[in-house]
VEXKE-399389 format. One line per field, with one value per residue: x, y, z of N, C-alpha, C, O in turn; residue number from 1. Coordinates in steps of 0.001 Angstrom, whole numbers, always signed. Example, Ala and Ser with C-alpha at 12.3 -4.5 7.8 and 13.67 -1.06 7.14 Angstrom:
nX = +13190, +12850
nY = -5690, -2250
nZ = +7800, +7080
caX = +12300, +13670
caY = -4500, -1060
caZ = +7800, +7140
cX = +13200, +12900
cY = -3300, +30
cZ = +7800, +7870
oX = +14236, +13409
oY = -3319, +1138
oZ = +8465, +8039
num = 1, 2
This chain:
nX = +155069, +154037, +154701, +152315, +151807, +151936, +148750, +147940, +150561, +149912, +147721, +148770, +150825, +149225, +147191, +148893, +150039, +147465, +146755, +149062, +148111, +145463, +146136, +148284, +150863, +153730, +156086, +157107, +160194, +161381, +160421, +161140, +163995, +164392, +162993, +164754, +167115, +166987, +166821, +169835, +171424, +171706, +173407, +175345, +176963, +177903, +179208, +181258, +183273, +184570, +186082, +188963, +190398, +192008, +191930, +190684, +188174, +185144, +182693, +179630, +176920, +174113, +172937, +170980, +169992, +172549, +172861, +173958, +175934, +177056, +176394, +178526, +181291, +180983, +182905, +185294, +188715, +189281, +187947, +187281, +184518, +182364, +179771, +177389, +174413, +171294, +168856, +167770, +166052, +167057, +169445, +169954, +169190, +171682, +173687, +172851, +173459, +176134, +177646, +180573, +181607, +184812, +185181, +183912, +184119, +183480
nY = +122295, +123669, +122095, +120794, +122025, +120012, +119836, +120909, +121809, +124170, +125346, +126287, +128420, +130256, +131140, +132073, +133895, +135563, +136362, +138034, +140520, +141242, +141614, +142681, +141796, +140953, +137791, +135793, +136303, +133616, +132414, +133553, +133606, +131377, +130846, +132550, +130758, +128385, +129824, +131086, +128585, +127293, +129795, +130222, +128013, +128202, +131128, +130174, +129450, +131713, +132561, +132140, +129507, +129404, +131838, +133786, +136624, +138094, +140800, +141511, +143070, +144502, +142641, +141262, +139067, +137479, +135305, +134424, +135408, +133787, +130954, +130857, +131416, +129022, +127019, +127777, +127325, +130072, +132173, +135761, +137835, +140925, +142674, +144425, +146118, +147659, +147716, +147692, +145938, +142982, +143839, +143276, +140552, +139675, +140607, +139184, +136443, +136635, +136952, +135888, +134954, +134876, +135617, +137442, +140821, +143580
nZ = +58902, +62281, +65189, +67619, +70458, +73811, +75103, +78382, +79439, +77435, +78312, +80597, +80252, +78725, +81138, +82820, +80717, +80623, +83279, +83572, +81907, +82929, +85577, +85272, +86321, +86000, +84996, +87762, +89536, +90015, +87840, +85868, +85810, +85078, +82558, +81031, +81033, +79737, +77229, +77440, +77451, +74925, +73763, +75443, +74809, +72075, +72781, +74053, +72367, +71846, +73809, +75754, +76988, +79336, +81809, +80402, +79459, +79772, +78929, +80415, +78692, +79920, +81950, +83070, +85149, +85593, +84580, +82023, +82203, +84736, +83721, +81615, +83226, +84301, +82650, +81572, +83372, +85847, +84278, +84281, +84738, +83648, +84398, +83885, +84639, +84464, +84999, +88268, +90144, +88886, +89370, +91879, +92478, +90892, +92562, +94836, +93763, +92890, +95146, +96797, +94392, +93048, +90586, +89385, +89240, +91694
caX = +153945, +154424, +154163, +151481, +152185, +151097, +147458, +148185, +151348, +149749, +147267, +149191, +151406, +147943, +146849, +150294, +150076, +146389, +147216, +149584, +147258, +144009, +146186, +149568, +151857, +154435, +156171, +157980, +161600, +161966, +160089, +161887, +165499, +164026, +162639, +166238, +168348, +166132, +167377, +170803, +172153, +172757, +173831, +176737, +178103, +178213, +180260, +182714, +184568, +185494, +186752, +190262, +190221, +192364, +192294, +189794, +187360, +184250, +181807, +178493, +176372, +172386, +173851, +170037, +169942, +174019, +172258, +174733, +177501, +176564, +177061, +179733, +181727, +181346, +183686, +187282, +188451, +190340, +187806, +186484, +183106, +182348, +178310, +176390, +173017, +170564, +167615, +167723, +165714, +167641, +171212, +170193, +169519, +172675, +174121, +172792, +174465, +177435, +178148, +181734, +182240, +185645, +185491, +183473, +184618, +182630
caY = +122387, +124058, +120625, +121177, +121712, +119673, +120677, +121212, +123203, +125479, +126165, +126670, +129277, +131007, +131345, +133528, +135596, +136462, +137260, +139410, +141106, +141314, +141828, +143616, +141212, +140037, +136745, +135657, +136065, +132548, +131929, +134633, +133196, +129941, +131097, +132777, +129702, +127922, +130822, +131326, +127442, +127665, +130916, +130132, +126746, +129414, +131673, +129488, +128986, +132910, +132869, +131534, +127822, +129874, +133124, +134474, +137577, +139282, +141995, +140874, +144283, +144338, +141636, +140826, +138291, +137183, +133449, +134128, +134742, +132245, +129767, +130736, +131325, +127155, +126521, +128070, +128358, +131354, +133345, +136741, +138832, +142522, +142836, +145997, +145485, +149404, +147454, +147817, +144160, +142259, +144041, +142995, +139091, +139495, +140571, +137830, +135060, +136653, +136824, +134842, +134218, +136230, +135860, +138653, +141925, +144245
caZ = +59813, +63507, +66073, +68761, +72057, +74454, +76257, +79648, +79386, +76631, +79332, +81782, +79477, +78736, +82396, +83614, +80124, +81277, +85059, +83433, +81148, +83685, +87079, +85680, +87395, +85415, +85760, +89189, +89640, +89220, +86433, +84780, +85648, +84118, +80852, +80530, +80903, +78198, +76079, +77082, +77615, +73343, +73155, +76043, +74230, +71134, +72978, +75217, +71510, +71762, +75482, +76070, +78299, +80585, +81743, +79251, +80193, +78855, +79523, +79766, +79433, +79837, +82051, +83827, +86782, +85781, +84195, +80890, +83146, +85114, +82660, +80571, +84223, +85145, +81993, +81347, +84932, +86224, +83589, +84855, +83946, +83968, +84059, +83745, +84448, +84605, +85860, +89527, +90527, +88072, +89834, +93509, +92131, +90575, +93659, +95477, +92944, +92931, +96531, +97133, +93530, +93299, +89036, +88852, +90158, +92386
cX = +154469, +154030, +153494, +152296, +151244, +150068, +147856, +148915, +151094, +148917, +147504, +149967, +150027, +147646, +148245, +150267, +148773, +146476, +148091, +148948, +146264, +144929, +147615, +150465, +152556, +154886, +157335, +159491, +161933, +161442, +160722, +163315, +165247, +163249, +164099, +167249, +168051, +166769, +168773, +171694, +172836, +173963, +176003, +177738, +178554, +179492, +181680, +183772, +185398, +186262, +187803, +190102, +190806, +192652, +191957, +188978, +186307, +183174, +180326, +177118, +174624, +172811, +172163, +170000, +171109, +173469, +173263, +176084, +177794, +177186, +178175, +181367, +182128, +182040, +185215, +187299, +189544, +189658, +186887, +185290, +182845, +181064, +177802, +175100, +171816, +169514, +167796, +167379, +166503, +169255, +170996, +170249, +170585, +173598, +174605, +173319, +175721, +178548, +179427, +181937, +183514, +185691, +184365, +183430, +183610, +182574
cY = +122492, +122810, +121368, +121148, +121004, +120386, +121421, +122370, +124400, +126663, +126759, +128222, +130712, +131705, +132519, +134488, +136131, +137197, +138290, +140643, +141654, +142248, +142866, +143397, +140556, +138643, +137019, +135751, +134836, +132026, +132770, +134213, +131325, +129908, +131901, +131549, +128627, +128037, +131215, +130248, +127789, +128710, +131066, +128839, +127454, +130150, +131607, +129411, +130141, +133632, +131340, +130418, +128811, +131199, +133945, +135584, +138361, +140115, +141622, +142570, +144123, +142814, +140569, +139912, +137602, +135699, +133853, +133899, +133844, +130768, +129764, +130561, +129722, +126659, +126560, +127835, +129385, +132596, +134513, +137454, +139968, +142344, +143587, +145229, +147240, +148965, +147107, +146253, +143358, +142779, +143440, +141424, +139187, +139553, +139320, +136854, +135553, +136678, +135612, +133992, +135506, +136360, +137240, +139940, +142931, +145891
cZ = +61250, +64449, +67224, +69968, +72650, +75729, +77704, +80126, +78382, +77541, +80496, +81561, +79802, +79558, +82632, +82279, +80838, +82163, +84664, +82583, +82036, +84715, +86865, +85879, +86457, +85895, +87037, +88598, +89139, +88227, +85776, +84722, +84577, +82549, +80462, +80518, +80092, +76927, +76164, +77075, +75734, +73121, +74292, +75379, +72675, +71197, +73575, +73303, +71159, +72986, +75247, +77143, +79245, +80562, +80853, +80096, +79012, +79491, +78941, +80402, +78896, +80242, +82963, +85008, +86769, +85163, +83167, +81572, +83947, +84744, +81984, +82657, +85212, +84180, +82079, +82689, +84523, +85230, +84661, +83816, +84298, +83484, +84762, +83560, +85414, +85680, +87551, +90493, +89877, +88822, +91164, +93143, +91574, +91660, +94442, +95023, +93162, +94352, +96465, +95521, +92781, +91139, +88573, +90117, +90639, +91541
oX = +155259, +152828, +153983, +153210, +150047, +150325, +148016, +148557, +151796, +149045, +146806, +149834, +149936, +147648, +148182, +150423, +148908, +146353, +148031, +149459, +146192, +144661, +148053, +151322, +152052, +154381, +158096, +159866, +162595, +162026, +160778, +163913, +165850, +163093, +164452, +168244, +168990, +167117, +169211, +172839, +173908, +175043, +177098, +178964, +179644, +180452, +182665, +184999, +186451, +186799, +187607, +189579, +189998, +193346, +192731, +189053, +186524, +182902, +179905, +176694, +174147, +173011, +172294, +169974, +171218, +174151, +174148, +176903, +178790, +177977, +178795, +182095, +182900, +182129, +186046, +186276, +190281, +190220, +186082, +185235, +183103, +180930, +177698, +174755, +171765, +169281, +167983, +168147, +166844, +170181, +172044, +171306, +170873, +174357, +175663, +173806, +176496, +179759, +179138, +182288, +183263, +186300, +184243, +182983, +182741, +181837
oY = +121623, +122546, +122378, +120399, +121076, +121061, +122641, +123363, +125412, +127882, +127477, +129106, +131623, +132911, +133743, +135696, +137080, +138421, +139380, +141753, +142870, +143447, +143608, +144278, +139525, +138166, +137966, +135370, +134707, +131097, +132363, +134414, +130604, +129000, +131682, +131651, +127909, +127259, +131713, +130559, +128283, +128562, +131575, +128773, +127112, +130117, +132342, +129320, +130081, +134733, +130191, +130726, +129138, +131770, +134810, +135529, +138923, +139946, +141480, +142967, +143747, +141924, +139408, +140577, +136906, +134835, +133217, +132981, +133128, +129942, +128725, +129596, +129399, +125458, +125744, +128004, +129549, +133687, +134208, +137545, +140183, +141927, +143572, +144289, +147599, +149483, +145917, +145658, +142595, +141972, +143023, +140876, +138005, +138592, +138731, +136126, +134765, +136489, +134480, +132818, +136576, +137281, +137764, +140006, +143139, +146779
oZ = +61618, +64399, +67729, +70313, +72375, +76726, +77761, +80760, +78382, +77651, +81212, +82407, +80625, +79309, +82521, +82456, +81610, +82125, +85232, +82732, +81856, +84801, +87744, +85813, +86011, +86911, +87235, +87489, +88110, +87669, +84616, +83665, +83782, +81732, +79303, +79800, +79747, +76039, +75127, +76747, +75386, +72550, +74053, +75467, +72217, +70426, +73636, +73341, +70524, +73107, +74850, +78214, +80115, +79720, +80442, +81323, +77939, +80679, +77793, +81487, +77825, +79416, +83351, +86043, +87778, +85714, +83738, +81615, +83838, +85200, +81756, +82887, +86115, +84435, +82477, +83352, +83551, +85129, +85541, +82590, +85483, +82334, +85989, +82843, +86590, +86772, +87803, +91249, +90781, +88742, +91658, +93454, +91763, +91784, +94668, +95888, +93705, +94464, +96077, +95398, +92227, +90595, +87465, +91262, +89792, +91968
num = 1, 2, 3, 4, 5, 6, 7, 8, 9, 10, 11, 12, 13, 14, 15, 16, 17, 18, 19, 20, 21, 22, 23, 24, 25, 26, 27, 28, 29, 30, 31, 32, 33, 34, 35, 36, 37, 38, 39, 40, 41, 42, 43, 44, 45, 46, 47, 48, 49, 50, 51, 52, 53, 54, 55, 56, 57, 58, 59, 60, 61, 62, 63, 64, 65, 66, 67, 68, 69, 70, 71, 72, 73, 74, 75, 76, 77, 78, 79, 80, 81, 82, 83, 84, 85, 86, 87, 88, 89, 90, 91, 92, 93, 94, 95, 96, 97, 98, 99, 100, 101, 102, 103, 104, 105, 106
């Protein structure tokens, strides 16, 4: 049996799919980097066991606002990331995070 969610936040859920349904408007930037790090916290303690402690590197492509690299990037140190990302809004927030972090190359 599926456990309820609790009231409040179902409605609150509800309310932003509608506005996006009625008005068009998807969700905000930051609600969108925060329903991704929900979804990629697992998927990076997953993959840190196929990156080298030191001096490891991977290519993170359909790389969206850099939140996977992100994370996997605060473990090994000294690892680097190569992220391709098509969508245009999703490359300038990437941008912006990556500013002065020299593990991922320009």
């Amino acid at each position: 049996m599926q456990e309820r969610q609790p009231l409040i936040p179902h409605v609150i859920a509800r309310l932003k799919f509608l506005r996006y349904k009625v008005f068009g408007r998807g969700p905000t930037r930051e609600e969108w980097e925060k329903r991704l790090q929900r979804i990629v916290v697992p998927t990076v303690a997953e993959s840190l066991r196929w990156i080298p402690k030191e001096g490891g590197s991977f290519i993170d492509v359909g790389a969206n606002c850099g939140i996977y690299a992100e994370n996997v990037l605060r473990e090994p140190p000294g690892a680097r990331a190569w992220l391709f990302e098509p969508v245009r809004e999703h490359y300038e927030s990437w941008r912006t995070w990556r500013s002065g972090k020299p593990a991922v190359p320009r």
